[in-house]
C-alpha positions as CSV (number, residue, x, y, z in Angstrom):
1,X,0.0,0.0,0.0
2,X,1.2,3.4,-0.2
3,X,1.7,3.7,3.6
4,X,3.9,0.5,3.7
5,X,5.8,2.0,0.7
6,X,6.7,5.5,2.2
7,X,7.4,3.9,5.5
8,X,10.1,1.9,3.7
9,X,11.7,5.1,2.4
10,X,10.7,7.5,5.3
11,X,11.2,7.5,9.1
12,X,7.3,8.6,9.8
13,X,4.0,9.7,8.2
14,X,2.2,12.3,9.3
15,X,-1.9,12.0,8.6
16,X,-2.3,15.7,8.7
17,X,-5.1,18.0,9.9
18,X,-6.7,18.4,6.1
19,X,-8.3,16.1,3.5
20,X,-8.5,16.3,0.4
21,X,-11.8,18.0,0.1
22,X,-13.0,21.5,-1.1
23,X,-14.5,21.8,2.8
24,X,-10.8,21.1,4.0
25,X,-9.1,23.3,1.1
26,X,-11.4,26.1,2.8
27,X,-10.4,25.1,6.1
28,X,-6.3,24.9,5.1
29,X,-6.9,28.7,3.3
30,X,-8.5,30.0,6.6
31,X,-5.5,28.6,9.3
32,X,-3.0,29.9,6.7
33,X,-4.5,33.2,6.6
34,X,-4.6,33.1,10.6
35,X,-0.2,31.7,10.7
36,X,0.4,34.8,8.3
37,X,-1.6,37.0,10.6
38,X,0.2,35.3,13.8
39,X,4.0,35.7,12.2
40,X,3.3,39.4,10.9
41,X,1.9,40.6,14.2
42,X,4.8,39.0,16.4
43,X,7.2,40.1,13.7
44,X,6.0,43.7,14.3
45,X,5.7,43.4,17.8
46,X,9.8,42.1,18.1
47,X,10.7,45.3,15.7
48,X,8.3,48.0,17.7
49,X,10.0,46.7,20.9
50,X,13.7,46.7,19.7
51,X,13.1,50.3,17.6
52,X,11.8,52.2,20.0
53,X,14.2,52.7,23.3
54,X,10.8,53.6,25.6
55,X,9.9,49.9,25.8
56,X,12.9,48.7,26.8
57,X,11.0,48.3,29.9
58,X,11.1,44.3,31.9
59,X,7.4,44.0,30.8
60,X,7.9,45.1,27.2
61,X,11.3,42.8,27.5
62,X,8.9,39.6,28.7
63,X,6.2,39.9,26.2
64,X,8.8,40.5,23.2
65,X,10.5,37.1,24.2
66,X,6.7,35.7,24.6
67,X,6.7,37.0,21.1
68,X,9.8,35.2,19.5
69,X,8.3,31.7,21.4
70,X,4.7,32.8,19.7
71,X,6.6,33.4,16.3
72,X,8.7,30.4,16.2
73,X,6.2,28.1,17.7
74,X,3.8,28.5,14.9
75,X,7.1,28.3,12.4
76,X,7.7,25.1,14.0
77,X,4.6,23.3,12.7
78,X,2.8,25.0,10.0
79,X,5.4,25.2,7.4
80,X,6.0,21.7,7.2
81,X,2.1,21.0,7.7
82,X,1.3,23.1,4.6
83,X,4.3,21.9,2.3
84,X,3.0,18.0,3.1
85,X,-0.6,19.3,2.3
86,X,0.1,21.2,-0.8
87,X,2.7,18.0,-2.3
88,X,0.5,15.3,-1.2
89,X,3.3,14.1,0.6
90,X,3.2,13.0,4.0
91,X,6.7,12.2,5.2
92,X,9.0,13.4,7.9
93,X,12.4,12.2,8.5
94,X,13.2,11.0,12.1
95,X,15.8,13.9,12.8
96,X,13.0,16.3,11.3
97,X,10.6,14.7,13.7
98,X,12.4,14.6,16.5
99,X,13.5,18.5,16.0
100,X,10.0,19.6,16.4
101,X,9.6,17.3,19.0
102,X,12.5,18.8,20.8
103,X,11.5,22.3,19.5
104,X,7.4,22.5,20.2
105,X,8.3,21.0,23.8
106,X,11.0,24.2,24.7
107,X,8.8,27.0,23.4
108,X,5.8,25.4,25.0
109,X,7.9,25.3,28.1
110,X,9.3,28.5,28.2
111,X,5.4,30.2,27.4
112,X,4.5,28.7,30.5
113,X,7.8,29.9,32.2
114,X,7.3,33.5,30.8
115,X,3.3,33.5,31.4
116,X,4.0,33.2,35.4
117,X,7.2,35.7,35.4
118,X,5.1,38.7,33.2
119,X,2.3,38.0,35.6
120,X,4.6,38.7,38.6
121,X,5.9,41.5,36.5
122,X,2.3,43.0,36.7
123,X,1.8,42.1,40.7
124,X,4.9,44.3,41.2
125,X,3.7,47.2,38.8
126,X,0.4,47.3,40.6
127,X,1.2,46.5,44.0
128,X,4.5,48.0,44.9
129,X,4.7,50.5,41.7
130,X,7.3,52.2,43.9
131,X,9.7,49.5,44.3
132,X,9.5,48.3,40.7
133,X,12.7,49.3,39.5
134,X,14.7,48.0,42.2
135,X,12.4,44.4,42.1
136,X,12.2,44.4,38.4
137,X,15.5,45.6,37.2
138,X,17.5,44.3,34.4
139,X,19.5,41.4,36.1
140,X,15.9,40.2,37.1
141,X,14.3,41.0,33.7
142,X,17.1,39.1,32.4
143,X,17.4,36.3,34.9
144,X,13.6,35.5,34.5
145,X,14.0,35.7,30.3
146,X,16.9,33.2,30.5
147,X,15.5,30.4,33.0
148,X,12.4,30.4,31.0
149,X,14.3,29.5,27.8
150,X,17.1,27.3,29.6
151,X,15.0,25.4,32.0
152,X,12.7,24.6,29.0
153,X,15.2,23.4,26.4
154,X,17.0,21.1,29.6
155,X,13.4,19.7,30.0
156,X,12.4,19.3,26.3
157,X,16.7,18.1,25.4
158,X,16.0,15.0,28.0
159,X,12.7,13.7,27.4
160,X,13.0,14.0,23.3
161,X,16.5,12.4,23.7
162,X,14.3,9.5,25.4
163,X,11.6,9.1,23.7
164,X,13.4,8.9,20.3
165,X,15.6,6.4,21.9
166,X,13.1,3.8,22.2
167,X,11.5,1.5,19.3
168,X,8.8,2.1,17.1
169,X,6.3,0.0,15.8
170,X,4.2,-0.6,12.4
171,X,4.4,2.1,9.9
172,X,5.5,4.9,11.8
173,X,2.1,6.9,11.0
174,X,1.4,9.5,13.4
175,X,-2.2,10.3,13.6
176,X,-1.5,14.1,13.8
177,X,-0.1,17.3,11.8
178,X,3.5,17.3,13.4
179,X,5.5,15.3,16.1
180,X,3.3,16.1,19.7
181,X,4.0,13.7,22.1
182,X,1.0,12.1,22.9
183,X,0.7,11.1,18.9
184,X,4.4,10.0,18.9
185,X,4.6,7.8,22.1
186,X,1.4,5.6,21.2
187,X,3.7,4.3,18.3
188,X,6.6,3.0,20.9
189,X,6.7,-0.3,21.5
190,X,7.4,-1.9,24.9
191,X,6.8,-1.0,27.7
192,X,6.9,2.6,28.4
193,X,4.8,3.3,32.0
194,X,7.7,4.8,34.2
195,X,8.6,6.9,31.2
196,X,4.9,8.1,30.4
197,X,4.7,8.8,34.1
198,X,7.7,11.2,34.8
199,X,6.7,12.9,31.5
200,X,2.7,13.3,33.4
201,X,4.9,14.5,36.4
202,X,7.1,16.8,34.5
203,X,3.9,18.5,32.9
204,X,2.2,18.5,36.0
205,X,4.5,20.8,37.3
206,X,5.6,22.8,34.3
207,X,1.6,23.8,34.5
208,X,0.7,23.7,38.1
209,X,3.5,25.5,39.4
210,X,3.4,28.9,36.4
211,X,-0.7,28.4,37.2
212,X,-0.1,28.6,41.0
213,X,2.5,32.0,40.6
214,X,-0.4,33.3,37.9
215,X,-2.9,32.9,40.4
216,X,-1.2,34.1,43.6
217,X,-0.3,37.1,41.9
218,X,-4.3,37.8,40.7
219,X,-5.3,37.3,43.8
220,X,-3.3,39.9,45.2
221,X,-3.7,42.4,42.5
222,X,-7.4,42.3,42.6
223,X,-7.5,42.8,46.4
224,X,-4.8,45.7,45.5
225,X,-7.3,46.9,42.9
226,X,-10.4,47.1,45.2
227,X,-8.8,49.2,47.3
228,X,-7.8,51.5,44.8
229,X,-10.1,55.1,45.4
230,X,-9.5,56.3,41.5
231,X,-11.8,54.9,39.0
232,X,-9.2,55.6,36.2
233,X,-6.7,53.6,38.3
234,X,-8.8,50.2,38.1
235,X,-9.4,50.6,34.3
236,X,-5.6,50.8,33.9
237,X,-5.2,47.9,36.1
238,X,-7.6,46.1,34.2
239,X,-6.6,47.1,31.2
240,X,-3.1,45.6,32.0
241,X,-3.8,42.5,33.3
242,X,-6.8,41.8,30.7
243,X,-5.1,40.9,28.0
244,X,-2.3,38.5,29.9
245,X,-5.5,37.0,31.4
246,X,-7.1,36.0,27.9
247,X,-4.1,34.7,26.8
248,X,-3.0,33.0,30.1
249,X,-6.6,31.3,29.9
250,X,-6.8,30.1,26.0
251,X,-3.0,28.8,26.7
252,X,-3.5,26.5,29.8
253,X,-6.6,25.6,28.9
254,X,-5.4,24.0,26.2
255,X,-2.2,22.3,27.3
256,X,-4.4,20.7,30.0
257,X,-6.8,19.7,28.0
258,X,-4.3,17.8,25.7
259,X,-1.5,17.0,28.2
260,X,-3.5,16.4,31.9
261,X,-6.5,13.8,30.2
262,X,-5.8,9.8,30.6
263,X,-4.4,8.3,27.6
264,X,-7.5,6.1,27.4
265,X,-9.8,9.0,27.2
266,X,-7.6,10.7,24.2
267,X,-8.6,10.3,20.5
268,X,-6.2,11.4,17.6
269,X,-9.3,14.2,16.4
270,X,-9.0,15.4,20.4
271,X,-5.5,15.6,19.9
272,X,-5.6,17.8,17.1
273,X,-8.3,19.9,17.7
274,X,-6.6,20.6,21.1
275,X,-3.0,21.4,19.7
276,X,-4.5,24.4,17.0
277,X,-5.3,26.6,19.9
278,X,-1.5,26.6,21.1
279,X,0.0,25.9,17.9
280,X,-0.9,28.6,15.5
């Protein structure tokens, strides 16, 4: 069959999140239309923060490095999604595969990371406005910038180093439109429970912990924010925190929904509906 044939010439297939239907064409036009929108508007967001030397403030520093993970996380996926879609092909190589394994795991990791740190970025503007320079200055800025993007690429370097390590089964066909690992483990073969369960762990904490800063430092903004006498004051505060709230909300929502479910409860459709709302 042609699956058997291009898994003799390929390391993996991936099934893709179109078909070959005019519905589907519509549907591939209308994400690429959304990608081009997502890499010009972090593209312009990096070059307003690096022209203009006003924003080289520790929150404008913080969301442009949310920006370049935003940019290169939807570079990460879609290009090879839409080149497989357009040829017909389906293949990846296994160092291609395991690069946006090893990629999509960091800048998901370091989103989470830099999510927590800009929302203790606002808890100090609102709450202590005074002290901000001296508890937000640029060692800190920096400091929080770079643990985000090391402590990510460690975590993402050991567990894509494992998990290509191990055998794979069958044709190699991964029921998705790139190398995610929940699609990629199910085609392991063995025995994989202590592995699957320090990954559960490692996510579990890579969430809980940025959702547990997020949350501790809303709590104490919005008690800082009803005591505030000045109407215009709240709107600014709210106003501020708004937007990191919208995005803090679509962004955890979704890696929970597609990383904290039991394997038995996942289906490939799940798996991909679940990844669009991080990955583009």
């Amino acid at each position: 069959t042609w699956q058997r044939n291009q898994s003799s010439l390929v390391d993996f297939v991936l099934e893709g999140l179109f078909a070959d239907s005019l519905a589907h064409l519509f549907l591939f036009c209308l994400t690429m239309v959304v990608f081009l929108i997502a890499v010009s508007g972090n593209t312009l967001t990096l070059l307003l923060i690096c022209a203009d030397p006003r924003l080289h403030t520790p929150m404008y520093l913080l969301l442009s490095q949310l920006s370049l993970v935003d940019l290169m996380h939807v570079s990460t996926t879609m290009p090879k999604m839409a080149t497989n879609y357009l040829s017909g092909q389906k293949s990846i190589s296994f160092v291609g595969c395991a690069t946006q394994h090893f990629l999509y795991l960091t800048l998901g990791g370091a989103e989470c990371l830099l999510l927590a740190f800009m929302s203790y970025d606002r808890y100090v503007a609102i709450c202590h406005p005074l002290r901000y320079t001296v508890l937000m200055n640029g060692k800190v800025t920096l400091m929080m910038a770079t643990t985000s993007w090391l402590g990510a690429s460690l975590n993402s370097l050991i567990y894509t180093a494992s998990l290509m390590r191990f055998p794979f089964c069958g044709p190699r066909q991964i029921h998705h439109f790139y190398c995610e690992f929940p699609a990629v483990v199910k085609l392991v073969c063995g025995d994989i429970a202590v592995y699957e369960a320090t990954v559960y762990i490692s996510t579990l904490l890579l969430l809980l912990l940025p959702i547990l800063l997020i949350s501790a430092s809303y709590v104490f903004i919005l008690h800082r924010v009803i005591r505030m006498r000045a109407a215009g004051s709240k709107r600014n505060a709210f106003a501020t925190c708004s937007s990191h709230l919208t995005v803090v909300s679509l962004w955890f929502g979704a890696c929970i929904f597609s990383y904290m479910r039991p394997r038995a409860q996942r289906t490939p459709l799940q798996d991909k509906v679940g990844s669009v709302f991080y990955s583009i």
